[in-house]
N, C-alpha and C positions, 0 to 999 in steps of 0.2 A: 827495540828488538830488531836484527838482523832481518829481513829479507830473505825466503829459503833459496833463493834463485839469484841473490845479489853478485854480479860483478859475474855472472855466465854469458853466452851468447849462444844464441839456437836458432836452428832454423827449424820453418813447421812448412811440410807440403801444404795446396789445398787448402791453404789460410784464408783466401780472400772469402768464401764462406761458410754457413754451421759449422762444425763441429772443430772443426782446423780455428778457423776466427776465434772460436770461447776460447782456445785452447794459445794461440798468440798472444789474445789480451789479458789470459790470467797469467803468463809470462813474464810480459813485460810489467806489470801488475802486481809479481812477486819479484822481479828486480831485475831481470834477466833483458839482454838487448837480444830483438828478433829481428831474423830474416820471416816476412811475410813473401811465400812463395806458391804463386799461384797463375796459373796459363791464361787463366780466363775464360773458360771453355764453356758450353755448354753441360747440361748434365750427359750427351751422350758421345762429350769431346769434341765436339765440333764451333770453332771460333776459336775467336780469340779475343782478349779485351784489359786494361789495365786496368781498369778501373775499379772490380775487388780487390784486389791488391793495395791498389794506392787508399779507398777506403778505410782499410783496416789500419795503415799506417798512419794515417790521417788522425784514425781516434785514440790510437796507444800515444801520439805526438801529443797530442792537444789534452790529455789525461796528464803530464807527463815523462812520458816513456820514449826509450830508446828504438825505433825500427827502420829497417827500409824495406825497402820493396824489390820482387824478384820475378818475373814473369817468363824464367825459362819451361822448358818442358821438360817433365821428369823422366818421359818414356826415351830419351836419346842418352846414351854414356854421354856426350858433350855437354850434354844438357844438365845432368847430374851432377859433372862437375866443375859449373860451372855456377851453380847454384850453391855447392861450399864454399866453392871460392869469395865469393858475395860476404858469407860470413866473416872470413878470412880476411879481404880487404878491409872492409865497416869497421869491423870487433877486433883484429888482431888473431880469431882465434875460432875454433866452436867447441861446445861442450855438450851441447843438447842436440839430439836431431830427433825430428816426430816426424813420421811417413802418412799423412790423411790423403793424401791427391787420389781421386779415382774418379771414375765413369761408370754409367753403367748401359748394358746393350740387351737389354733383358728378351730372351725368345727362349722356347722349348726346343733340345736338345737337336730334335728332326727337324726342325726350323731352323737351325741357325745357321749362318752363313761362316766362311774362314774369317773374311774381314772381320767381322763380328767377334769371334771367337782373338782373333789377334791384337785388337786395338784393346779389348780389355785385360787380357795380359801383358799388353804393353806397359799400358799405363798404372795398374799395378800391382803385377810382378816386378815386371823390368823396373818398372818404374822406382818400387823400393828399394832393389839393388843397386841402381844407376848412383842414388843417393848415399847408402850407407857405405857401401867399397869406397868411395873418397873420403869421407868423415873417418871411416875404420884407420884410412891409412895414419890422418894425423891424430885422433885418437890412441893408438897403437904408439906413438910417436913419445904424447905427452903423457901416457900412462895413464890416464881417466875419462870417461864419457860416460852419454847417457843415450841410448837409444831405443826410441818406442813405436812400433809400427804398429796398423791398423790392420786387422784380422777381421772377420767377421762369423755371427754364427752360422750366416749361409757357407763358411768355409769348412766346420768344422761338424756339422750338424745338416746342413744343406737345407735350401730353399728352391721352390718350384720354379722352373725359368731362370735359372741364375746357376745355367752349366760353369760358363766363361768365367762370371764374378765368382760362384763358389768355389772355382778349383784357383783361382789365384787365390784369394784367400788363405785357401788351404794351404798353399806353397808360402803364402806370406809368414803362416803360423811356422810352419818348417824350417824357413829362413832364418827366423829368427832364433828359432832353439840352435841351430847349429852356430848361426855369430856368437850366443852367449857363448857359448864353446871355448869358440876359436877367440875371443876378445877377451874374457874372463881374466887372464891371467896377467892382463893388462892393465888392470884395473876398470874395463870397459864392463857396463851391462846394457843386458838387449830382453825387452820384454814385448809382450803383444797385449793389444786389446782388442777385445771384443765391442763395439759400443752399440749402443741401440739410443737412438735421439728422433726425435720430430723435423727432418729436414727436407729439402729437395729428392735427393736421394732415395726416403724409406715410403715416403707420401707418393708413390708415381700410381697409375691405377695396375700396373701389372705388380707390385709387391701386395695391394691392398687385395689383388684379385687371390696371390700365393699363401696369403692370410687367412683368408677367406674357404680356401681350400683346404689347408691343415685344420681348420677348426671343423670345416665337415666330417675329416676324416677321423676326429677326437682325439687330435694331437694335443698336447698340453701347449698352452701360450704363456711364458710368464711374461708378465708385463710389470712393471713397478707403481707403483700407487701414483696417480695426476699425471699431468703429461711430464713427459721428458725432452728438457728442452736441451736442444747442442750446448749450454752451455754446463752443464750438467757434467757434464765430462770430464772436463777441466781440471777440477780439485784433485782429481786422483793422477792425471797426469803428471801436474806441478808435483805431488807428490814425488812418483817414481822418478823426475828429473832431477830432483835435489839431492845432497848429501847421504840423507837421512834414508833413502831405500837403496844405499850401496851394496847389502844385502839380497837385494831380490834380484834374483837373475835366470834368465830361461824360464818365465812363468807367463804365464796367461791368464787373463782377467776378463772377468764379465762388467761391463759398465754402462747403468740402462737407471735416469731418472734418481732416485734414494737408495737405489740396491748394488753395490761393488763386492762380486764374487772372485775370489781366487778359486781357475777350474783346474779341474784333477789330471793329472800326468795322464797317459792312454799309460794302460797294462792290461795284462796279462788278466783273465776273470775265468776260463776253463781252458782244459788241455786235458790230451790222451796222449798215451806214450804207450810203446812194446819194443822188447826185443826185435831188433832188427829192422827191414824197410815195411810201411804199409802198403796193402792189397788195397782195391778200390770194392772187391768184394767185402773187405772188411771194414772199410770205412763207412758202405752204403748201410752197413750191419749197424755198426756203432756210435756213430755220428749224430744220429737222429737223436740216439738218447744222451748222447754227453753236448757233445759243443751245439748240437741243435735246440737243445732241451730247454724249455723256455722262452726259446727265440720264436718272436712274432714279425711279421712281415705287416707292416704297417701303412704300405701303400697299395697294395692288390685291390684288384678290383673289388667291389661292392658287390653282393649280391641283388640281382635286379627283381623290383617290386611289383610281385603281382597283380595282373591288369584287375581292374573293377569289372565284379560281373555286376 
């Protein structure tokens, strides 16, 4: 039996470790030759090193599989495509692209600094883009791809301290609805994940602190049954990279552990209409009871508990 990935070539950001790593070697693993492309950074960007990298290619080689290794930086357009190119050279070609590179700078909103605020939509907003616009072009070209970026639910659902990372995110989710768009017709698809894994990344103490805080406030947590390991990820990738989900396009996905949810389009769930422009006297009138109605404010303050007499 064929290989669902036989005879492609992709590149994966963020490979050299979790979540990018399970996701190169079930690649190359399912037949596909990888670019392992990773800076080597620190988790908060800072450094440099080859040596995830060259790792990861080390053990798809010696399994093996086809890879090399790629240690530009995703946040520069030079950088970006310079890192297809890698493909291009090696492969002849790409057909896969996965966007996982990220940092994170985690601080509350009043706290944050611009640098702060900038290096993490560097690396990934920009960062996604810098990538996909060169793939798009020769994609678009060859009339097929496959492209899957990384989303998060801090982007779409929001997390405590995670101004910078939730709104890239959220721009990543956006990004990618508008590529399937504009690549569709190409025979190109562009989808997003959400992931949730056990890695550097989600274990830091200010996510474990942001956790910690939603469960005070009696936010629901889903979590998936046993731990969720980065490699956990992976099947569903390989998935949407192969043939077989040519179909799926502009969707987003939950993927966390034994549980892969397809999440629902945003729409429309109430609305008021009249004849003509509204008043603001009329909306303070009616609002409350239509588009307010039901709506809870789920981060206000607590009521505070009285002293012991």
């Amino acid at each position: 039996m064929a290989q669902p990935l036989e005879g492609k070539a992709a590149v994966v950001t963020g490979s050299g470790r979790g979540i990018g790593r399970g996701i190169a070697k079930a690649f190359a693993a399912a037949g596909a030759s990888v670019v392992v492309c990773d800076f080597g950074g620190a988790l908060d960007g800072t450094g440099e090193a080859k040596t995830p990298a060259d790792e990861v290619v080390k053990e798809i080689k010696d399994a093996g599989g086809a890879a090399v290794a790629c240690y530009e930086n995703v946040a520069s357009m030079e950088g970006g495509e310079r890192i297809i190119q890698t493909c291009v050279d090696n492969f002849g070609k790409i057909d896969i692209l996965v966007t996982v590179a990220g940092i994170l700078r985690d601080r509350m909103v009043f706290n944050m600094t611009e640098e702060e605020w900038d290096d993490v939509i560097a690396v990934h907003l920009k960062g996604t883009f810098t990538c996909v616009k060169y793939a798009s072009i020769l994609m678009r070209q060859q009339r097929g791809g496959r492209i899957i970026t990384f989303s998060s639910s801090s982007g779409v659902m929001g997390t405590t301290g995670q101004t910078n990372y939730g709104a890239a995110k959220s721009g990543i989710a956006g990004l990618t609805k508008v590529v399937a768009r504009d690549l569709g017709k190409y025979g190109v698809t562009a989808n997003s994940i959400l992931p949730s894994a056990d890695t550097r990344m989600t274990q830091t103490d200010e996510i474990k602190r942001a956790r910690e805080i939603r469960i005070g406030l009696g936010l629901p947590e889903w979590e998936a049954e046993g731990p969720q390991l980065p490699e956990d990820i992976a099947p569903f990738i390989v998935y949407l990279a192969s043939d077989k989900a040519s179909n799926v396009n502009g969707q987003t996905f939950s993927v966390r552990g034994n549980i892969i949810a397809l999440v629902s389009q945003p729409r429309i769930i109430a609305a008021v209409t009249k004849e003509g422009r509204w008043t603001v006297d009329e909306l303070v009138d009616q609002a409350p009871r239509t588009l307010g109605k039901g709506v809870v404010n789920e981060y206000q303050p607590k009521p505070e508990k009285a002293a012991a007499g």
